[in-house]
C-alpha positions in Angstrom: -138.7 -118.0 74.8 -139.1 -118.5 71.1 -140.5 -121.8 70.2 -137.9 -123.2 67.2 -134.5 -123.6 69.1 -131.4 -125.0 67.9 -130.3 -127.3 71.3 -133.4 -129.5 70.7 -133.5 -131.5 66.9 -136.9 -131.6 66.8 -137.6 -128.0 67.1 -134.5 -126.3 64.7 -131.3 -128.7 65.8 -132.1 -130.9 62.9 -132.4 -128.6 60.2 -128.2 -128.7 59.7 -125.5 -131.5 60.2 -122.6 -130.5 62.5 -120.0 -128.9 60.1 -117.2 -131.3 59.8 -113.9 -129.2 58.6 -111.7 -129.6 55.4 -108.7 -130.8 56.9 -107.2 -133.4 58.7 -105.0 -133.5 61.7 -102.3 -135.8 61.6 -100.7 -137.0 65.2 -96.3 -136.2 64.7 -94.4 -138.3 63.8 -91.0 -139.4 64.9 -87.7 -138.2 63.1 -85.8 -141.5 62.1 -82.2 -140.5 61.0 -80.5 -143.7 60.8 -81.1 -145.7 57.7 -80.2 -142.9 55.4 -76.3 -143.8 56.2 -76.3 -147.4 55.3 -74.0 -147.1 52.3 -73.8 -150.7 51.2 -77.1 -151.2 49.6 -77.6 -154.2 47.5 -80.3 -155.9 45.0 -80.3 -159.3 46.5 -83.3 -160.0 43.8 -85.5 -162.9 43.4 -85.2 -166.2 43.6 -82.3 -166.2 45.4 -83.0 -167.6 48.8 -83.2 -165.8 51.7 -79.5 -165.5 52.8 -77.2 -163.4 50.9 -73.1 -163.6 52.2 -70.6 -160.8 51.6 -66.7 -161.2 52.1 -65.0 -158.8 54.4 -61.1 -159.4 53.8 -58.9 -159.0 56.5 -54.2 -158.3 56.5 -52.1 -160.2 55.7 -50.9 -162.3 58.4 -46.9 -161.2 58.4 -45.3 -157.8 57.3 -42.9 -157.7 54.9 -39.9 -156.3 55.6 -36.0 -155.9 54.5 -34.7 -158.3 51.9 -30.8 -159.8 52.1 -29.6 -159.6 48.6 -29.3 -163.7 48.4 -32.5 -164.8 50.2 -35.9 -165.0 48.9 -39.0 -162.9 49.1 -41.1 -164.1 52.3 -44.5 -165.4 51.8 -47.9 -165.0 53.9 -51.4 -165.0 53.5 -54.4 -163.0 54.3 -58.1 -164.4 55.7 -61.5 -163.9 53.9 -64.2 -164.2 56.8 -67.7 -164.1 55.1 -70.4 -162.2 56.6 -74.6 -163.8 56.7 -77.8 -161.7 56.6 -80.7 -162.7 56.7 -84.1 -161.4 54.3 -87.4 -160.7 56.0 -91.2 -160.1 55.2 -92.1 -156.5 56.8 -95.8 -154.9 56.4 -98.6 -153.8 57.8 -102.2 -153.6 56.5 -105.6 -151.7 56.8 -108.7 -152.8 55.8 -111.9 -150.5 55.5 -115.4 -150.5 53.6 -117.0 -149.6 50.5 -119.5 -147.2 52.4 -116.8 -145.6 54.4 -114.9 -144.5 50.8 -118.5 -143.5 49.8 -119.7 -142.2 52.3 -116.5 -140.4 54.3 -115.7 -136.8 53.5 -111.8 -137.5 53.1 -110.0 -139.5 50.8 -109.7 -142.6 52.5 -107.1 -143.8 50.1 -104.8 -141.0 50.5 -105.1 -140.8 54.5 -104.8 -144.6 55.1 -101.8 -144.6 52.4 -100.2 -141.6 54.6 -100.5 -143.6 57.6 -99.1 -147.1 56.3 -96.0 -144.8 54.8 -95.4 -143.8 58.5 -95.6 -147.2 59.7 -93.2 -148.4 57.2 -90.3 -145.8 58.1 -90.9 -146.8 62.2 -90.6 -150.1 61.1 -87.6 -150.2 59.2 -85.6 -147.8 60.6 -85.7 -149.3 63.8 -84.6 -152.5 61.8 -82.2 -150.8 60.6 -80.7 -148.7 63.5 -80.9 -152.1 65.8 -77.8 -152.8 63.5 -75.9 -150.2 64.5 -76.4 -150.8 68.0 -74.8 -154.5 67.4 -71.1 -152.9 67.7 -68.9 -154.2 69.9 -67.1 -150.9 70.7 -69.2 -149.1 73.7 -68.8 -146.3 74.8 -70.5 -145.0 78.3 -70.3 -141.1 79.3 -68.9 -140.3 82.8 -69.8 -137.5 85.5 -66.0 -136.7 85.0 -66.2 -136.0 81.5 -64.9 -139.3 80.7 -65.5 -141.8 79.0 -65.3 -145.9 79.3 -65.4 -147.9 76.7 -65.6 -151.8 76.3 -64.7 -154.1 72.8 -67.0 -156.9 73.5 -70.7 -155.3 72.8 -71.3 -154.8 76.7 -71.3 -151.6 78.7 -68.6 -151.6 81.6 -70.6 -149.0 83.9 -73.7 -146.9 84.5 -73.4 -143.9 82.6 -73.3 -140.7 85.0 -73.1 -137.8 83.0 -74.0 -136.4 79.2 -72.2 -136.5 75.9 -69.8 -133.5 76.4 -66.9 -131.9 73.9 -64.9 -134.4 76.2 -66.7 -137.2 75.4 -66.8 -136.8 72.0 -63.0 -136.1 71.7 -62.4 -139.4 73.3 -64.4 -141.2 71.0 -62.9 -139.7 68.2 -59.7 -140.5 69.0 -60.6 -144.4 69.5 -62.0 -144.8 66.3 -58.9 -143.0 64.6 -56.4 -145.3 67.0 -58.8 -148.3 65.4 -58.2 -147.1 61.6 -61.9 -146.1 61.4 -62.3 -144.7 57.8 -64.3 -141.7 57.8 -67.5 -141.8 56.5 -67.7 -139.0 54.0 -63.2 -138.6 53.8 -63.5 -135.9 56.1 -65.3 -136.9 59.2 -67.2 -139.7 61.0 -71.2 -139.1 62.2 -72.9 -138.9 65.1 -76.7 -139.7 65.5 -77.9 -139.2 68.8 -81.1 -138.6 70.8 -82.4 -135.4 71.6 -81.2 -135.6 75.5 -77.3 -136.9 74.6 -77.5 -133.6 71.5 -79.0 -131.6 74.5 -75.8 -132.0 76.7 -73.5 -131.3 73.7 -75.3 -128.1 72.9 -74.9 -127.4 76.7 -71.1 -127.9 76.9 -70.6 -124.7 75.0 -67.0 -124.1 77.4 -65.2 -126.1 74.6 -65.4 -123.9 71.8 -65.0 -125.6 68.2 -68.8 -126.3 68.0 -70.3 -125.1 64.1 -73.8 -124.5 63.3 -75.7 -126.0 60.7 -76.4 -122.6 60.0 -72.1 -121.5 59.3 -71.9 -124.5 57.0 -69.4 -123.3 54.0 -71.0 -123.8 50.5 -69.0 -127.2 50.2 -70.6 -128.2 53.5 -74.2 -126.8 52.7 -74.5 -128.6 49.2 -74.5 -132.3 51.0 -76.2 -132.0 54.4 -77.8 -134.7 55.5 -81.5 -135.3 57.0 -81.2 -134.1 60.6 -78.0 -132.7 60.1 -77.3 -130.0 63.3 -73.5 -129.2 63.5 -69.8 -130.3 63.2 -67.3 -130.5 66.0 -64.1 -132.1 66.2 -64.0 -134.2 62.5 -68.1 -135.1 63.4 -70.9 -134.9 62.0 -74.0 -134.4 64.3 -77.4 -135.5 63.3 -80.2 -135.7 66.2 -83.0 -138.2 65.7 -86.4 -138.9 67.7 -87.6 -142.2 66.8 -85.1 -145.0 68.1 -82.4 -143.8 70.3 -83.3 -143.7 74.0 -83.3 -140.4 75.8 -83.3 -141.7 78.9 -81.0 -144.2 79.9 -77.9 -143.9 82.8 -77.7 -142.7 86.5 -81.6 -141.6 87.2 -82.3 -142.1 83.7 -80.9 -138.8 82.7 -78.9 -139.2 79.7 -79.5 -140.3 76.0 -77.7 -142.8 73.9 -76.2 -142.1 70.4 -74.1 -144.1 67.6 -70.8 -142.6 66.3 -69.6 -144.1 62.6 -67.6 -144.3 59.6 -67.7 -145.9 56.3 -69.2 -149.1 55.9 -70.8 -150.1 58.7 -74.5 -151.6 57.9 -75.3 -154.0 55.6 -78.8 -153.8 53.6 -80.0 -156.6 51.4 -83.1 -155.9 49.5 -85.2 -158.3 47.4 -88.1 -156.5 47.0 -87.7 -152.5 48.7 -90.9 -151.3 50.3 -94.1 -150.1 48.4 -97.7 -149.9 49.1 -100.0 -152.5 47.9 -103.9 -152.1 47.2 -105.7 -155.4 47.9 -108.3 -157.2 45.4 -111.7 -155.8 46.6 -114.0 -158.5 48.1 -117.7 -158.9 49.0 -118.2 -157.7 45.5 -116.4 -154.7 45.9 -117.7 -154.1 49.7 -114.5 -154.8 51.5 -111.3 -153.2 50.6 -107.6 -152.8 52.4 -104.6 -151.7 51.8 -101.1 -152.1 52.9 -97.3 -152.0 53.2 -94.8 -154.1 52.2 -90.9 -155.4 52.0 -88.8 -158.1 51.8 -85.3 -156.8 52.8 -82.6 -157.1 56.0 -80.0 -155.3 57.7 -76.6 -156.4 58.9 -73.8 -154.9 60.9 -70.7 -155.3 58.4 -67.7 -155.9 61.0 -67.3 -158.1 64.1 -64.4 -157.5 66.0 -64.4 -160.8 67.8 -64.0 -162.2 64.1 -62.8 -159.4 61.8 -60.6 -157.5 64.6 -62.5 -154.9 62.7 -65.3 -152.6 63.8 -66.3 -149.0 62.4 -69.5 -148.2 64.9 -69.0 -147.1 68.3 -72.7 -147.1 70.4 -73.0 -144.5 73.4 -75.1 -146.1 76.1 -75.3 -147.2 79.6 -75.2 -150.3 81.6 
């Protein structure tokens, strides 16, 4: 046996660090579809407090009608209810050392920037989509192809089978009966988890389903992030960070949120950035972190507005 070997430092092990490679992994991240469709977005600003209002306007409270030649015109009136939402501080921060940015063979600034961006989309989405799930109109999938669905923000049942062609025709037709406008003039949208997509992608008996892929040019020029299919005036879009996949009867199905036009409120007073704090400890200890000073809000309340646009696929 020679007498310089490479398992033991002292005789050859030492003569080379361990080679560390060029790149970085980076763990996945989840897909997060939801804020991207909040189409009332407003600049709140400064200085203003933390509550902004908005006025939601409702019918008037009598229909007009025929007119006899000698009476007069009939009056009403219509109700202004005024919606609240509330501004909050969001962020997140990372500290880390002088030596490590010396020292480390990756950009420290650019990796701990990369995951504080991550954070920040988690974090607000979920703020965001917790909005939509606010609805009163719930809707719960049956075995049967059916579906049940409540106007008071409560599931009626346990939910026994998956979002089908059914399903989704059902749903549909509620939010037309309720004068849900249409989010882009043409058709409503549908996020939903990856299980609840799964059993629409399985209920293939239907027919009417069109790929992503078929889109025509007028179609393929605005899809949107996530964007699947169409079927029956929908949208699809499938999403992995805040719907549940498993929710129902053995915990087998997956919740998703059907909507129109105007259905989530977002107030901003200072959007989200990243933010690079004054070095410390002469210079020694350094961080840096996200930040935002913004809210969400459900626009309609049926209880109040007789108004809702969201419908919220879930279980019991």
């Amino acid at each position: 046996m020679p007498g310089q070997i490479w398992s033991t430092g002292t005789l050859g092990g030492n003569w080379a660090a361990p080679y560390l490679t060029e790149r970085l992994r980076h763990v996945a991240q989840p897909m997060f579809k939801l804020r991207q469709f909040i189409d009332v977005k407003e600049n709140v600003g400064k200085r203003r407090g933390d509550t902004w209002l908005f006025d939601k306007s409702g019918n008037v409270a009598a229909q007009g009608g025929t007119l006899v030649e000698t009476s007069t015109i009939p009056e009403t009136n219509y109700v202004t209810q005024q919606g609240t939402g509330i501004i909050t501080e969001y962020g997140l921060s990372v500290p880390y050392t002088q030596k490590l940015d010396a020292l480390g063979q990756f950009d420290i600034d650019s990796v701990t920037e990369q995951k504080l961006r991550d954070d920040q989309v988690k974090v607000l989405e979920s703020a965001a989509g917790t909005q939509f799930t606010l609805t009163d109109f719930i809707a719960v999938c049956t075995a049967s192809g059916g579906v049940a669905i409540t106007t008071n923000g409560t599931a009626s049942t346990t939910a026994t089978g998956d979002l089908t062609a059914v399903n989704v025709r059902a749903i549909v037709d509620f939010m037309l009966k309720k004068n849900i406008p249409m989010y882009d003039g043409q058709n409503y949208i549908c996020v939903a988890s990856v299980t609840a997509m799964s059993g629409m992608h399985a209920d293939t008996g239907t027919g009417g389903w069109q790929d992503i892929s078929k889109y025509t040019a007028e179609y393929a020029k605005n899809i949107f992030n996530g964007e699947v299919g169409n079927f029956y005036m929908t949208r699809f879009i499938r999403e992995t960070g805040f719907l549940n996949n498993a929710i129902g009867a053995s915990s087998l199905h997956g919740q998703a949120v059907f909507f129109g036009a105007d259905s989530v409120y977002e107030g901003v007073s200072i959007p989200e950035e990243i933010r690079v704090n004054v070095p410390k400890d002469f210079g020694r200890d350094l961080a840096m972190a996200w930040y935002a000073l913004l809210g969400f809000k459900i626009v309609w309340s049926f209880g109040t507005d007789s108004e809702q646009h969201i419908v919220f696929v879930t279980s019991a």
